[in-house]
C-alpha positions as CSV (number, residue, x, y, z in Angstrom):
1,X,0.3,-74.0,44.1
2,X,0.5,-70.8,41.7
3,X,2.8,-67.8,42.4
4,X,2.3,-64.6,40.3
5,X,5.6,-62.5,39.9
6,X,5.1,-58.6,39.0
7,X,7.8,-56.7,38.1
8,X,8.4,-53.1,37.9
9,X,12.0,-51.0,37.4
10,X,12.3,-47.4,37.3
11,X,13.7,-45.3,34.3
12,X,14.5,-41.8,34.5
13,X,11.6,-40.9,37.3
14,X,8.8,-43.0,36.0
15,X,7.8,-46.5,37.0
16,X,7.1,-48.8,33.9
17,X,5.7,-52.6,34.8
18,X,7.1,-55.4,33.3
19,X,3.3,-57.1,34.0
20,X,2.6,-59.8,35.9
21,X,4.0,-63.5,35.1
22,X,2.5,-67.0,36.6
23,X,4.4,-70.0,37.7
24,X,2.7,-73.2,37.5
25,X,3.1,-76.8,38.3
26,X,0.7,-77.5,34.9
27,X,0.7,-74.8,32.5
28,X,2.9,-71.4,32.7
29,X,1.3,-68.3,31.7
30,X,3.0,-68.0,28.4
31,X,1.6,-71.6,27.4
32,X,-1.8,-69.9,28.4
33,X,-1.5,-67.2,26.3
34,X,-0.5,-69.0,23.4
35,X,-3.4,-71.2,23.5
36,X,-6.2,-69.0,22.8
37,X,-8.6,-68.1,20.2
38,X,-8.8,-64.7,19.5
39,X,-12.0,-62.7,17.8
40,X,-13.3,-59.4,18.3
41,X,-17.0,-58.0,19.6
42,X,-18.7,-55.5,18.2
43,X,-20.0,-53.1,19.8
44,X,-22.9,-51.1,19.9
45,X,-21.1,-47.0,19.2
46,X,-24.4,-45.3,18.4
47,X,-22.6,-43.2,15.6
48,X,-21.6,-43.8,11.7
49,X,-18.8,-41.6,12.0
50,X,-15.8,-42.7,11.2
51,X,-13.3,-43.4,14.2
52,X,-9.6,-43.3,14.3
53,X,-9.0,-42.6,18.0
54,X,-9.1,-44.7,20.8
55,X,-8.0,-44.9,24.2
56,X,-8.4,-47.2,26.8
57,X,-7.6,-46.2,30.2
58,X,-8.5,-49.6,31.9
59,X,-10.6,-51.9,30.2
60,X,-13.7,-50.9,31.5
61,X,-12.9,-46.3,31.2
62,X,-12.6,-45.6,27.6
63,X,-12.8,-42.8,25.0
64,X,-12.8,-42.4,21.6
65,X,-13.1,-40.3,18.7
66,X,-13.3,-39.2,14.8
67,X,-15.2,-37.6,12.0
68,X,-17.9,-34.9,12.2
69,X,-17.2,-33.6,15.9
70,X,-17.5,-37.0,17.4
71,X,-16.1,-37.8,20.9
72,X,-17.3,-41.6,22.8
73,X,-16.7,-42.4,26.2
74,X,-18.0,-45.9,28.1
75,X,-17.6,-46.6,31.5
76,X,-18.3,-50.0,31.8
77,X,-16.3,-51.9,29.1
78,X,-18.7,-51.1,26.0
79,X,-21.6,-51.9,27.3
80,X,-22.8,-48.6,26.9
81,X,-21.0,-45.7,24.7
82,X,-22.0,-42.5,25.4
83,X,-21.5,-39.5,22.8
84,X,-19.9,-36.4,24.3
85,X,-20.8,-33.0,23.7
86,X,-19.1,-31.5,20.6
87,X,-16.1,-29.5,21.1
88,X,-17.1,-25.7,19.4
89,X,-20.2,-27.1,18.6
90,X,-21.9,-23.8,18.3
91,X,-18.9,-23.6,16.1
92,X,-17.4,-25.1,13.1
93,X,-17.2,-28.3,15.8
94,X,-19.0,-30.6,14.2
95,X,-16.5,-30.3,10.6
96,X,-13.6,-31.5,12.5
97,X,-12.2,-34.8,12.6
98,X,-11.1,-36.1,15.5
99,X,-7.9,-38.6,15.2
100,X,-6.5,-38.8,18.3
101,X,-7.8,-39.1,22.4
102,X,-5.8,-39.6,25.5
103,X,-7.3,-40.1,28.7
104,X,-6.5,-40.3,32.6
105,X,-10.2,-41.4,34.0
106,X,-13.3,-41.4,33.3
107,X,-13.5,-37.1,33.5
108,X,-10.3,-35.8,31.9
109,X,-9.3,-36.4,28.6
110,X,-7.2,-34.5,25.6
111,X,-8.8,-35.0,21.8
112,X,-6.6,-33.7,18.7
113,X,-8.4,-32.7,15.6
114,X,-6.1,-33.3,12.5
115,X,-6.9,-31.1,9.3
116,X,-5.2,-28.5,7.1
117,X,-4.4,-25.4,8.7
118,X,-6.5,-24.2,11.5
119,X,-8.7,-27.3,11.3
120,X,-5.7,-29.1,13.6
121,X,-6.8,-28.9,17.4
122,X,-6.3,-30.1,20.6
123,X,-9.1,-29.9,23.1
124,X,-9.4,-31.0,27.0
125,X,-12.2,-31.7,28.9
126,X,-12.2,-32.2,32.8
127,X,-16.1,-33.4,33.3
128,X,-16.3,-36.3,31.4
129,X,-16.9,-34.4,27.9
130,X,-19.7,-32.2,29.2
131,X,-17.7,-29.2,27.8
132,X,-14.3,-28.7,26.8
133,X,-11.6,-26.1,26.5
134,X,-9.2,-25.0,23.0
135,X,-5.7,-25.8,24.2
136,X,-3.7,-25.4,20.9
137,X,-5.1,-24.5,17.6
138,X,-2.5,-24.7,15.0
139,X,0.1,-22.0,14.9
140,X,1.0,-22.8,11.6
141,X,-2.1,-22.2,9.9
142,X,-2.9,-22.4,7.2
143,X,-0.3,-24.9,6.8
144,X,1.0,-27.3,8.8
145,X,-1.7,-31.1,10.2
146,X,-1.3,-32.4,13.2
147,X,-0.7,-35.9,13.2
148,X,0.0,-37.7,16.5
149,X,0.1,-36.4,20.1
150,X,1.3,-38.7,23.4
151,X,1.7,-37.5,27.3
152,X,3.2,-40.2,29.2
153,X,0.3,-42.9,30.7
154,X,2.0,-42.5,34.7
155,X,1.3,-38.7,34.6
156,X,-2.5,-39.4,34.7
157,X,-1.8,-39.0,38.7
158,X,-0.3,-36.0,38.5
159,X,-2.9,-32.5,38.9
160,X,-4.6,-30.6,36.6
161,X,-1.8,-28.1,35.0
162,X,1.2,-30.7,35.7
163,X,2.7,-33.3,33.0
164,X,4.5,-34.1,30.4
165,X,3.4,-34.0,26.4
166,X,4.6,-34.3,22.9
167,X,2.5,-33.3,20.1
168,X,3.9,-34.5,16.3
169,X,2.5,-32.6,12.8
170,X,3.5,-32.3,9.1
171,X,6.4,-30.4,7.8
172,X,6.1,-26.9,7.9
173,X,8.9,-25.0,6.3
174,X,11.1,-27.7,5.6
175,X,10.9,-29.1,9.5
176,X,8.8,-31.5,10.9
177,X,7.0,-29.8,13.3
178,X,6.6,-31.3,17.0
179,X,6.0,-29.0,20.2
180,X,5.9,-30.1,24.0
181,X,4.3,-29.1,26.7
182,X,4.7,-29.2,30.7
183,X,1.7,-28.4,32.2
184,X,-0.5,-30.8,30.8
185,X,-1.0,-29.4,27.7
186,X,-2.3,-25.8,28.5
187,X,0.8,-24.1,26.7
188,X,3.1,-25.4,24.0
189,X,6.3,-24.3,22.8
190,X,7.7,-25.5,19.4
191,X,10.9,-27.8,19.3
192,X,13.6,-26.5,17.4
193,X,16.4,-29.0,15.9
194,X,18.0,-29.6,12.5
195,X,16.9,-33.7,13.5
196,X,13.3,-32.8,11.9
197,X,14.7,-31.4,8.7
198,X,13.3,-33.2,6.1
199,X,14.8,-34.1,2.4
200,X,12.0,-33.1,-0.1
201,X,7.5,-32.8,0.1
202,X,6.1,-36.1,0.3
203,X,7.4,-36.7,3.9
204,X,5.8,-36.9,7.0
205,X,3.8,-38.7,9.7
206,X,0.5,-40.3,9.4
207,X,-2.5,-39.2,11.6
208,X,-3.8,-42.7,10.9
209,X,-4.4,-43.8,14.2
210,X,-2.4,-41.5,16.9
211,X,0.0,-43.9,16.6
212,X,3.6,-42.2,15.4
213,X,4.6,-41.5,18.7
214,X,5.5,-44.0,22.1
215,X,7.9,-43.3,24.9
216,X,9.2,-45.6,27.8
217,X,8.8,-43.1,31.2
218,X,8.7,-40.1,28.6
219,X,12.5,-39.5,29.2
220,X,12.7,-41.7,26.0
221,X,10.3,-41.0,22.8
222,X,10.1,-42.5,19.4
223,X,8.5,-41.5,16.1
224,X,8.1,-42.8,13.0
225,X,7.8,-40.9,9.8
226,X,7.9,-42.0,6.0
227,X,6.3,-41.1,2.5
228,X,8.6,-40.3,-0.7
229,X,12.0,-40.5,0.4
230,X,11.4,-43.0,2.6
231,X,10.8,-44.2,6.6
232,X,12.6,-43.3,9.5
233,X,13.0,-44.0,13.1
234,X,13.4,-40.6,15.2
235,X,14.4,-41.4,19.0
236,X,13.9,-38.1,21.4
237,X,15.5,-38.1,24.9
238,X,15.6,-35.8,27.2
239,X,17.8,-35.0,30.4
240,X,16.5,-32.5,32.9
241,X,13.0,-32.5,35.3
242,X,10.6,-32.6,32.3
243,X,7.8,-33.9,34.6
244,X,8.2,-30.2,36.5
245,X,6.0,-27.5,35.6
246,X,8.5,-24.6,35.6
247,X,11.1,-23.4,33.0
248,X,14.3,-25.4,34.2
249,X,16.6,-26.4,31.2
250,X,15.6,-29.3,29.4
251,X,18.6,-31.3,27.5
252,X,17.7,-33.0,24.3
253,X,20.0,-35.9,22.4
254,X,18.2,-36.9,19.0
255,X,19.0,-40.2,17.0
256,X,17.6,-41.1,13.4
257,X,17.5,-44.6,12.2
258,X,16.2,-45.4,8.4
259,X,13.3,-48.0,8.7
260,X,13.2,-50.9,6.1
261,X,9.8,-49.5,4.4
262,X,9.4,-48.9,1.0
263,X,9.5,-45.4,-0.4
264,X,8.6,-43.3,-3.4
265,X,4.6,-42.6,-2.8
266,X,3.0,-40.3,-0.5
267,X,1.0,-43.2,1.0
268,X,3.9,-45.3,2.0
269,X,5.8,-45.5,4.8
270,X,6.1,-46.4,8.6
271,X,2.4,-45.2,9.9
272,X,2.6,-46.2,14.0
273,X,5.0,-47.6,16.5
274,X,4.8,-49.1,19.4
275,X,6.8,-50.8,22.5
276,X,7.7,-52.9,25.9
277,X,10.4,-53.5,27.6
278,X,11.5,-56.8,29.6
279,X,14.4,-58.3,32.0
280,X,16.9,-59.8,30.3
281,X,20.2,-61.9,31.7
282,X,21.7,-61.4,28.4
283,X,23.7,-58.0,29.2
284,X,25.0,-57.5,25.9
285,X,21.8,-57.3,24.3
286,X,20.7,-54.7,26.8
287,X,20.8,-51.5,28.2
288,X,20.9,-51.7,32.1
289,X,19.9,-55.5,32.1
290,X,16.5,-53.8,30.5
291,X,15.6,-54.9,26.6
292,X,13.8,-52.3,24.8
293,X,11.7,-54.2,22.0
294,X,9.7,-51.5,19.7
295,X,7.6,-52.6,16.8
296,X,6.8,-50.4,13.7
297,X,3.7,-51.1,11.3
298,X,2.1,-49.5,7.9
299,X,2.5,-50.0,4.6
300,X,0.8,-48.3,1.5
301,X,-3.2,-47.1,2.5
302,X,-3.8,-46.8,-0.6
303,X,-3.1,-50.9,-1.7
304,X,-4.5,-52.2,1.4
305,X,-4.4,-55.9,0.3
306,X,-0.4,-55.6,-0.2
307,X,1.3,-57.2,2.6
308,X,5.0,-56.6,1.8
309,X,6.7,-53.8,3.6
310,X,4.1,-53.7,6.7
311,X,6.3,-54.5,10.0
312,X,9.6,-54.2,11.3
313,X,11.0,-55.0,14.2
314,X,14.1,-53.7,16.6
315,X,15.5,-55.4,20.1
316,X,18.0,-53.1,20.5
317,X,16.2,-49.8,21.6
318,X,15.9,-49.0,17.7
319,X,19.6,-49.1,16.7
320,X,19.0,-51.5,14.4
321,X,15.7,-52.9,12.1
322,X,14.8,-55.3,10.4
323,X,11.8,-56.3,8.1
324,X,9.3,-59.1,9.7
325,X,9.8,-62.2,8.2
326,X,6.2,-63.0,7.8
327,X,4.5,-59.8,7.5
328,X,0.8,-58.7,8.2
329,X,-1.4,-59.4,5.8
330,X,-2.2,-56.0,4.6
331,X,-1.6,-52.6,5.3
332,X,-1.6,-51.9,9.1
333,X,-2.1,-48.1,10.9
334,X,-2.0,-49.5,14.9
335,X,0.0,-51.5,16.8
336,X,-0.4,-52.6,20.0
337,X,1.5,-54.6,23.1
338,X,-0.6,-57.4,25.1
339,X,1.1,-58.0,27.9
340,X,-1.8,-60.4,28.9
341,X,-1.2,-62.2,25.5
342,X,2.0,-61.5,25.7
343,X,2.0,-60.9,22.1
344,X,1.7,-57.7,19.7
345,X,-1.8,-56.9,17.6
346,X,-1.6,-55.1,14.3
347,X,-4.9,-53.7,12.9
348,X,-5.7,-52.1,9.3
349,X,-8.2,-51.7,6.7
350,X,-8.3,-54.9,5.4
351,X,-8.0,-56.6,9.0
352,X,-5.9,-57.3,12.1
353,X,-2.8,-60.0,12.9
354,X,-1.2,-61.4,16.0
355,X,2.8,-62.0,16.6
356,X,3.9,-64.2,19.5
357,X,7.7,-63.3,18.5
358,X,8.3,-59.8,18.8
359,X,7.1,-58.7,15.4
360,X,9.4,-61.4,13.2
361,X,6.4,-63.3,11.7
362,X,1.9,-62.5,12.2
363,X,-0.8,-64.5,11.7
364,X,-4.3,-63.1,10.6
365,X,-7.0,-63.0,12.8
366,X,-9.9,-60.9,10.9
367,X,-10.4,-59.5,7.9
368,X,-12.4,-56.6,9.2
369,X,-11.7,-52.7,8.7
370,X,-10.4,-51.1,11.4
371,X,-8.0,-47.7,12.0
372,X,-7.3,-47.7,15.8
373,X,-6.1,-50.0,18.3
374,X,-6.1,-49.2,21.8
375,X,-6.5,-53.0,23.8
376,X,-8.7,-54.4,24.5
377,X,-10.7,-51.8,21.9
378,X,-10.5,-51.3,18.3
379,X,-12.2,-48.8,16.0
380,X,-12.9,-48.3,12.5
381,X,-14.9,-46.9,9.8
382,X,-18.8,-46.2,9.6
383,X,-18.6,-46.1,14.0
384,X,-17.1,-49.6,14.2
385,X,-16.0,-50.5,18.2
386,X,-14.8,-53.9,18.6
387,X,-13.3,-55.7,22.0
388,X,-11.2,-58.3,21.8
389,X,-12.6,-61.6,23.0
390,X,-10.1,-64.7,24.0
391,X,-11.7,-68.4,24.2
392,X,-9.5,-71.3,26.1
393,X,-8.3,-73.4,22.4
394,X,-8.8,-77.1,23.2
């Protein structure tokens, strides 16, 4: 007989599932997941643009986006990819680039175009990309890039003009510049805090991949910044009804934590995070019984091939870092949990890796050129889609 176990615990008003675990007289689900064999199926995107957002909402709903105005959405697990209508397309639409895309369903979805001044955008559609609406052009124009945006993934129940966000751009001024928003990203007001002073130009976040920013129940958010003087860690909670659209206090507490990247280039740095959490009987290496395991990725884009300085890993919430003992094999601008898997996927230019230890050593599994990771998805250059395939090893 096989029982399956799902667990879920509640942080701070939000639900966060610790997946679903099987218990077996011959082979436990862990076992299962370590014996596969992993490749990824390209898919048929109908574009050459170059992508670098992706979001999948369940496996079979799933949008993304990139260069020249371009916007995908598929239905039906990439069988089909269907290009959306351009976002000020009668405008100067079609010169954006699109790096980011979060979506609820198969109608509603936020895009963020990332480019120098006014060219950084976030747009919202509500009937599956037939037409959209401007939410935020850059205030900051004509400085300022936007680089990462992130509303928490349980607010995709909550209405139109309700929920959550964090958007995450370059310094402007001498600050990082980050802005939220609480009614679903229809207004924004900028985030004021000495936290996102920055030491000298060359620092920043990435828009590599939408990937700077992850949260556990959105009480709790992390980013990750890096480039001359170096990488850093930047946790964000809040205390107060955030979820609420209305102009209540919100509390903030801010911690910074150096990451063990390399510094001294613009191109170097700590380019995407991201995070699970899990039961643990061992209370002094948790908070609440709950261990908060976070894994950061990047590198230097501009020496793909150089694997050295391209993961770290924390088990303590982020308090504390350390470099992965085996890294990736290249530079790496995603990062991604599998809960299936049970196992993190890292994806680059120069290819992708697996880690079945929370981020302490990876293993290759392509060499292919990818940007984005959003599972079972990836994107790349030139329109690339991929899904991941797994095949029973023998």
């Amino acid at each position: 007989m096989t029982f399956h176990l799902c667990k879920q615990i509640l942080i701070a008003g939000a639900i966060l599932s610790l997946g679903c675990g099987v218990v077996s007289g011959q082979e436990s689900a862990s076992d299962k997941a370590r014996n596969q064999t992993l490749s990824w199926v390209v898919q048929d995107s109908g574009t050459r643009a170059g992508l670098r957002g992706i979001d999948s909402v369940d496996g079979k709903i799933a949008w993304a986006s990139g260069t020249g105005g371009t916007v995908l959405r598929t239905i039906d697990g990439g069988e089909r990819w269907i290009k959306c209508a351009v976002p000020d397309g009668d405008k100067d639409g079609a010169t954006l680039d699109f790096r980011g895309v979060q979506a609820w369903d198969a109608q509603a979805a936020i895009i963020m175009a990332s480019g120098p001044g006014d060219k950084s955008r976030l747009y919202k559609t509500a009937d599956g990309c037939k037409s959209w609406i401007l939410l935020l052009k850059n205030p900051d124009a004509p400085d300022g890039f936007f680089d990462s945006f992130r509303f928490h993934r349980e607010q995709r129940l909550l209405s139109d003009h309700d929920g959550f966000g964090l958007l995450f751009g370059d310094p402007v001024k001498g600050h990082l510049s980050a802005f939220e928003t609480r009614d679903g990203g229809y207004t924004w007001s900028r985030i004021e805090s000495a936290s996102l002073a920055i030491e000298g130009a060359g620092d920043g976040a990435f828009a590599a991949s939408n990937g700077c920013i992850t949260d556990f129940g959105a009480a709790s958010n992390f980013f990750v910044s890096g480039g001359r003087m170096g990488s850093f860690f930047i946790r964000l909670s809040y205390r107060g009804p955030y979820w609420l659209n209305d102009s209540s206090p919100l509390m903030k507490t801010w911690d910074i934590v150096p990451l063990p990247f390399a510094r001294g280039a613009d191109s170097i740095g700590a380019f995407a995070i991201g995070g699970h959490v899990e039961l643990s009987k061992d209370k002094s290496a948790t908070i609440n019984g709950i261990k908060y395991r976070l894994v950061v990725v990047g590198g230097d884009y501009a020496k793909p091939n150089e694997s050295a300085g391209t993961a770290a890993w924390t088990s303590d919430g982020g308090l504390h870092w350390a470099s992965a003992a085996k890294p990736p094999h290249g530079y790496r601008s995603s990062v991604a949990w599998s809960g299936e898997l049970k196992a993190w996927i890292t994806v680059g230019t120069n290819g992708s890796d697996i880690s079945r230890d929370d981020g302490k050593t990876w293993q290759p599994i392509d060499d292919g050129d990818w940007n984005a990771l959003s599972l079972p998805f990836v994107v790349g250059s030139k329109g690339r889609i991929a899904r991941l395939s797994t095949l029973a090893g023998k």
